[in-house]
C-alpha positions in Angstrom: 0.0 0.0 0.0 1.3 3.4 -0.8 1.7 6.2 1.8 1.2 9.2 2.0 1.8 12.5 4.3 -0.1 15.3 4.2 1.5 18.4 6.4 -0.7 20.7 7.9 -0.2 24.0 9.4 -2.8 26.7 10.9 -3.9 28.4 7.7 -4.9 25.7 5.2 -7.3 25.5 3.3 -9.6 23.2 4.0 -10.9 21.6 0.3 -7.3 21.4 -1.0 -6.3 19.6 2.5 -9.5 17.1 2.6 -11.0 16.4 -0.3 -7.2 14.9 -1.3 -7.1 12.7 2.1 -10.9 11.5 1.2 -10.0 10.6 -2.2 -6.9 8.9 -1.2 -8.1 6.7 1.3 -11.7 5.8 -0.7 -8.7 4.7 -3.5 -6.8 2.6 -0.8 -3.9 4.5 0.0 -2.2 4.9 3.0 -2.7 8.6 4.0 -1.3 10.0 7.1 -2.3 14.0 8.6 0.3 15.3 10.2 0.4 18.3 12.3 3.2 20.3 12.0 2.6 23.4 14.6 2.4 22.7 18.4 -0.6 20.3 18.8 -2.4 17.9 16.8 -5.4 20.1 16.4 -4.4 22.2 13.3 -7.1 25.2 12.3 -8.1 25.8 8.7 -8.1 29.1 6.7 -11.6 29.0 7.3 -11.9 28.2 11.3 -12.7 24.4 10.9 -10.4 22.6 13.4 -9.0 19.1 12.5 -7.2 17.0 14.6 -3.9 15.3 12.6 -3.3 11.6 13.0 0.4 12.3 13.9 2.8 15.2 14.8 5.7 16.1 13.0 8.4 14.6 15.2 6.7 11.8 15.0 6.6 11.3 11.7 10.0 9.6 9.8 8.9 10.0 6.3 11.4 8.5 4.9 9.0 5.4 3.9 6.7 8.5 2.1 5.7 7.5 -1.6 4.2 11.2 -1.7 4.6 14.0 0.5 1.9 16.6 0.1 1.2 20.4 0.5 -2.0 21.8 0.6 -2.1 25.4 0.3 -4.1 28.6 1.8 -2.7 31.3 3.3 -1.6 31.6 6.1 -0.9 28.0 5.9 1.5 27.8 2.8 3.9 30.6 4.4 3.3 28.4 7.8 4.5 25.1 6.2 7.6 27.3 4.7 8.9 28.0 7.9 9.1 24.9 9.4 12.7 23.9 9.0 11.7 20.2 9.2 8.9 20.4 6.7 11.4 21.9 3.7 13.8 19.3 4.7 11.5 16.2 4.4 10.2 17.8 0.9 13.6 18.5 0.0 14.7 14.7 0.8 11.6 13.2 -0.8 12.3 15.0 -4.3 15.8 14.5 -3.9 15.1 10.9 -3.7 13.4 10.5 -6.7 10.0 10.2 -5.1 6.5 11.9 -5.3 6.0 15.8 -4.0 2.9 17.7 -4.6 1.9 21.1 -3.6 -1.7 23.2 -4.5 -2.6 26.8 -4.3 -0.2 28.7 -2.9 2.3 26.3 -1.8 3.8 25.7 -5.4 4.9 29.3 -5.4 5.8 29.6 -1.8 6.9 26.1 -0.7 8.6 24.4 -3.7 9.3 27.3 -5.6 11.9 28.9 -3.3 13.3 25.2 -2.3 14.2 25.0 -5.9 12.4 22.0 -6.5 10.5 23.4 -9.6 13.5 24.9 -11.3 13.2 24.5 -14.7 9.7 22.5 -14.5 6.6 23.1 -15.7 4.0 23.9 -13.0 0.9 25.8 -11.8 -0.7 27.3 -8.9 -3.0 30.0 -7.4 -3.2 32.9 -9.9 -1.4 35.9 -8.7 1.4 33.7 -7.0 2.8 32.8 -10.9 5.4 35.5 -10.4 7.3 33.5 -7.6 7.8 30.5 -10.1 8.8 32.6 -13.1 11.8 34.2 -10.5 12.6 30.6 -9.4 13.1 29.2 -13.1 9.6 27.3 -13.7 7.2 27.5 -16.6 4.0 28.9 -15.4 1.0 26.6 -17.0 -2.0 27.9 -16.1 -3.5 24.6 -16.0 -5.9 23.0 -12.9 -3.2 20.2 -13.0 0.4 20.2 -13.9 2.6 17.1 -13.7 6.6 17.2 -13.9 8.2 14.6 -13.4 7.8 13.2 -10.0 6.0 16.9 -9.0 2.6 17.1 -9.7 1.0 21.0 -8.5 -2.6 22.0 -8.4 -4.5 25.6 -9.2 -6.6 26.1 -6.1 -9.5 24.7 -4.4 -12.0 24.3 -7.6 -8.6 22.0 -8.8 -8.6 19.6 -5.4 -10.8 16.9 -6.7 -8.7 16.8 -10.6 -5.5 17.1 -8.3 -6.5 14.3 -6.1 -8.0 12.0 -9.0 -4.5 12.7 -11.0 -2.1 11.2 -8.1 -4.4 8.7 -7.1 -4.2 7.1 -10.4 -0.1 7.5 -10.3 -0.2 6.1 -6.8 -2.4 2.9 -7.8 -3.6 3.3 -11.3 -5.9 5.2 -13.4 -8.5 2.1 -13.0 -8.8 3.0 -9.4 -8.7 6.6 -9.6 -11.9 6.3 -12.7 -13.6 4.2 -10.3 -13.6 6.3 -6.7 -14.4 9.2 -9.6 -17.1 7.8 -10.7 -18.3 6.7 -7.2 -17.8 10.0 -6.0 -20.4 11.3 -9.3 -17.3 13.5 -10.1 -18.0 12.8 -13.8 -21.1 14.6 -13.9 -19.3 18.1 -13.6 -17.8 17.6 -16.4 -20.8 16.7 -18.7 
């Protein structure tokens, strides 16, 4: 079974974080919240309280098959300043293995860690500049993949995000399947 971290830090926002960790674990992955502040209850951009499975230092992540950001602000500058955050992100791409980041966090989190040099990604409009000055292509797109870095728009994107590295995490079977159980399809008709 795959596994997954998602970090979370006061400030996120709360579709990009969740909708993810329900996709994830509805496809059978192994999908672990971690809190990365001072206690395992970590507060949204938008005041909804959720309660991590683990705290940072208690995480290893060295067995991680994907490390994830979600974005919001406060919550992208949040997970940028934890020292331990950029060094487990930082490890995991430098290992060869899965990293992805929506909204914000492209720009703010892999963007000045140098992960998306010369890569193609996207995130939140407005935060584009930060990936031009950091040597990434700006797509535009709801969904870019590079490589082993795949980077979401924003919230509308969480759902197309989630479906895209569920299906490179298990396989695009799955990932059709826990879509179409999920009536996903019908938004795009």
């Amino acid at each position: 079974m795959k596994k997954v971290y998602v970090f979370l830090a006061d400030g996120f926002e709360d579709v990009e974080a969740l909708i993810p960790v329900d996709v994830w674990r509805r496809g059978g992955l192994d999908v672990t919240t971690v809190s990365t502040g001072d206690f395992p209850l970590v507060q949204s951009a938008h005041g909804v309280n959720i309660e991590a499975d683990i705290m940072f230092e208690q995480g290893d992540f060295a067995d991680a098959d994907l490390l994830f950001l979600p974005g919001g602000m406060p919550g992208a500058s949040n997970l940028f300043a934890h020292k331990g955050v950029c060094k487990a992100v930082v490890d995991q791409f430098a290992a060869g293995r899965k990293v992805a980041a929506i909204c914000a966090s492209p720009a703010v989190v892999l963007a000045p860690l140098g992960i998306l040099d010369g890569k193609r990604a996207t995130c939140y409009p407005g935060f584009e500049k930060a990936l031009a000055e950091n040597s990434a292509k700006y797509t535009a797109d709801l969904v870019t993949v590079d490589g082993h870095v795949t980077t979401g728009e924003g919230p509308a994107a969480a759902f197309p995000f989630a479906y895209e590295l569920l299906a490179q995490l298990a396989d695009r079977k799955t990932s059709d399947q826990i879509a179409e159980g999920m009536r996903f399809k019908h938004l795009l008709a």
